[in-house]
C-alpha positions as CSV (number, residue, x, y, z in Angstrom):
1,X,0.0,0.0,0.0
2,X,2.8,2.5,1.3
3,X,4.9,1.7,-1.8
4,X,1.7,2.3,-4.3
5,X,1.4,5.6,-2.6
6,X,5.1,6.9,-3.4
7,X,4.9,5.6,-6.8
8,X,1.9,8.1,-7.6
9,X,3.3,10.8,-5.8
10,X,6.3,10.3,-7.7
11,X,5.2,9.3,-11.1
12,X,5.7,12.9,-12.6
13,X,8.6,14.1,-10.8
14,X,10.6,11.1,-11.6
15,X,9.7,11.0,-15.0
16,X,11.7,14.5,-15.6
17,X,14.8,12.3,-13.6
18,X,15.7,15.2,-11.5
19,X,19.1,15.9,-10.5
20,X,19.9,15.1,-7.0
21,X,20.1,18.3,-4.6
22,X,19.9,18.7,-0.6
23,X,17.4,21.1,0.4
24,X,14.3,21.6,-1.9
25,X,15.8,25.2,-2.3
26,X,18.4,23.3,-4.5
27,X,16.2,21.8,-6.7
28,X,15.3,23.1,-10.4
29,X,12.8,25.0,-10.4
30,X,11.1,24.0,-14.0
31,X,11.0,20.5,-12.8
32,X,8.8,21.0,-10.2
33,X,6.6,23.6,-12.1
34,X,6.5,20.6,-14.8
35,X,5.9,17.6,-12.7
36,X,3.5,19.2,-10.3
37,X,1.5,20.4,-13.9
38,X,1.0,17.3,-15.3
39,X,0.3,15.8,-11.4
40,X,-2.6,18.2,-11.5
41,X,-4.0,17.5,-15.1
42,X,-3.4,13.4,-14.4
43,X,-5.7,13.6,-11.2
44,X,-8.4,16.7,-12.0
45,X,-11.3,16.2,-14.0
46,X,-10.1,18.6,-16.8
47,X,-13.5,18.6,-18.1
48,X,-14.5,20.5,-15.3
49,X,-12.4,23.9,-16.0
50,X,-13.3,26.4,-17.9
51,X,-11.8,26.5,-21.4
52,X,-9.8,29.3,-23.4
53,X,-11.0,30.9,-26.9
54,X,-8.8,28.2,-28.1
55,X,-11.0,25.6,-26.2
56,X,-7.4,24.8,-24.3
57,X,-8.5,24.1,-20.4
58,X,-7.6,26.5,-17.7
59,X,-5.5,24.9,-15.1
60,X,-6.0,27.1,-11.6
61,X,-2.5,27.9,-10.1
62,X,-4.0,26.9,-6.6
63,X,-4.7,23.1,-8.1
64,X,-0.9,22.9,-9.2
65,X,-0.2,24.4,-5.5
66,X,-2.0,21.5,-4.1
67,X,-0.2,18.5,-6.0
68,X,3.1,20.3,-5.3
69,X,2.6,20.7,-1.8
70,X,1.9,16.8,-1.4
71,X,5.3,16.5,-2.3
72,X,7.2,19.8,-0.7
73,X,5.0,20.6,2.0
74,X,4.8,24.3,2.6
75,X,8.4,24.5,3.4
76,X,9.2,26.0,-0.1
77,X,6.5,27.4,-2.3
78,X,6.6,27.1,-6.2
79,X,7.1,29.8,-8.7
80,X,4.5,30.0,-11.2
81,X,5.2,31.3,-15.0
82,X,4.9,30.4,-18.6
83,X,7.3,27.3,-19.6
84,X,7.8,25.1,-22.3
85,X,7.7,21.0,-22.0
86,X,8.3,18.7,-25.3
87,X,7.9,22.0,-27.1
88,X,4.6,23.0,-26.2
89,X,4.5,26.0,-24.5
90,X,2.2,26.0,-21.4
91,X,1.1,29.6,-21.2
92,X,0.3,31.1,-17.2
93,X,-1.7,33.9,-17.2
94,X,-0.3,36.1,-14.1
95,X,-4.2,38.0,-14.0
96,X,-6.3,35.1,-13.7
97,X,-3.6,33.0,-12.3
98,X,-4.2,29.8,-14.4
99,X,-2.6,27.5,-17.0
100,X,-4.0,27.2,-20.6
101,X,-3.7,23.9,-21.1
102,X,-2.3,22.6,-24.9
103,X,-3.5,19.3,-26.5
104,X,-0.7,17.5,-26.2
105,X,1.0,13.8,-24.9
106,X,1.7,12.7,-21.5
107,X,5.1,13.5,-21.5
108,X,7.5,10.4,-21.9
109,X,10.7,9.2,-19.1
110,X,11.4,7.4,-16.6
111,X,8.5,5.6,-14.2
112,X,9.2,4.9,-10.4
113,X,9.3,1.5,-8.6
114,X,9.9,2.0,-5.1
115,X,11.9,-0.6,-3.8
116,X,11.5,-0.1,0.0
117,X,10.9,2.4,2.6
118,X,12.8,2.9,5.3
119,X,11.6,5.0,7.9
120,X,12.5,6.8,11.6
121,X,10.4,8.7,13.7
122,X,11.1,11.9,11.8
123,X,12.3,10.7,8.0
124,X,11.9,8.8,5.5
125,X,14.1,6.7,3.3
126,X,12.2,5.7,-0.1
127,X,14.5,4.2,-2.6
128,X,13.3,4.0,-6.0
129,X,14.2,2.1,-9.3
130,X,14.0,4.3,-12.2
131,X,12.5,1.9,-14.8
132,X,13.9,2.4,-18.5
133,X,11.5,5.1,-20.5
134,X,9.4,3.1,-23.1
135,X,10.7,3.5,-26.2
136,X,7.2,3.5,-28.1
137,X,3.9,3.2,-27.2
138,X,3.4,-0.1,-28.4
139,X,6.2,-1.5,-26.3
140,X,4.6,-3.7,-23.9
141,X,8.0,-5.5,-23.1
142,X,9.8,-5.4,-19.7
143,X,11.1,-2.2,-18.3
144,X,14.6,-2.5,-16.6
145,X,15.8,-0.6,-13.9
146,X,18.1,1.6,-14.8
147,X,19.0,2.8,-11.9
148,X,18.1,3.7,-8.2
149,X,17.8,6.9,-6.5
150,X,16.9,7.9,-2.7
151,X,13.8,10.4,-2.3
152,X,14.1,11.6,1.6
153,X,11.0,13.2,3.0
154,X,11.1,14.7,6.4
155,X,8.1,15.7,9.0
156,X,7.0,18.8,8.8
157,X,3.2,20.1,10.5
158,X,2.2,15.8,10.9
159,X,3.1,15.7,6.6
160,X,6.8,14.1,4.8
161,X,7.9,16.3,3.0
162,X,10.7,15.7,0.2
163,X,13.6,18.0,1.6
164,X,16.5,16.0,-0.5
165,X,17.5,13.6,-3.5
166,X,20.6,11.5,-3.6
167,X,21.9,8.6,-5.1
168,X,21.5,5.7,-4.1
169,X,23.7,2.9,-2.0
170,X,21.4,0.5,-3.8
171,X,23.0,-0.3,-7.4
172,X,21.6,-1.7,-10.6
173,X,22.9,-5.3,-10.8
174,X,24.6,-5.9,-14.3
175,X,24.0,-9.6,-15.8
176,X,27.0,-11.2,-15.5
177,X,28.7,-12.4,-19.1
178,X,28.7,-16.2,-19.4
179,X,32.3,-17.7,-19.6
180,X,33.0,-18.5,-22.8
181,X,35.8,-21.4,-23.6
């Protein structure tokens, strides 16, 4: 159950592979704008916002606020703005405070498999396996692990919050070539 949850909180942040930093201050900025986006449009009813001249759905700022503060907290808040993702431009309108939504695909990357939680009274050691990106979207092959990286959330006001990212101790386990005589 635990494990389920961090691999949807984690689905759209990981699939940007984001480099490792120590205090979310640290961390790149477009990332989290991007992942915390696409977290929004993957678990609102789109349907249910109003729609641009362009029929392109309006995206409220304080939605993306919500699905980025499952992950952060309120420790750090998130800079909204216009930005671009797989070359589609997702425009922020600083008046209304809301994202005009393109037609467009879910982006492609990496998907998490968290390996195992480890967890004290105040943190929390989740240690992830970045499964290969699929390479079309009729691959319905096996996705490898291509490698593992260590998501540490702290309490913060009864919540984890991600404070940090590092490599992993744990290590992607090369297949061993077969003697050959």
């Amino acid at each position: 159950g635990e494990k389920q949850e961090y691999n949807a909180l984690l689905t759209t942040l990981v699939m940007y592979d984001p480099l490792p930093f120590e205090t979310p201050d640290q961390a790149d900025t477009r990332v989290l704008l991007s992942s915390s986006v696409w977290a929004a449009i993957m678990n609102e009813d789109m349907s249910l916002y109003e729609t641009d001249e362009y029929g392109q759905p309006l995206l409220p700022a304080i939605d993306v606020d919500k699905y980025f503060s499952k992950i952060f907290g309120t420790q750090v808040s998130l800079a909204h703005g216009t930005f671009s993702d797989q070359d589609v431009e997702f425009k922020f309108d600083e008046e209304k405070k809301v994202y005009a939504i393109p037609a467009t695909n879910f982006p492609t990357g990496f998907a998490p498999q968290v390996e195992k939680i480890k967890t004290s009274f105040s943190e929390k050691t989740v240690t992830v396996g970045y499964l290969s990106p699929s390479t079309s979207w009729a691959d319905t092959g096996e996705r490898t692990v291509s490698k593992y990286i260590d998501y540490i959330f702290e309490k913060q006001d009864g919540q984890f919050c991600l404070v940090a990212i590092r490599e992993s101790d744990m290590k992607v386990e090369l297949p061993q070539p077969s003697a050959v005589n």
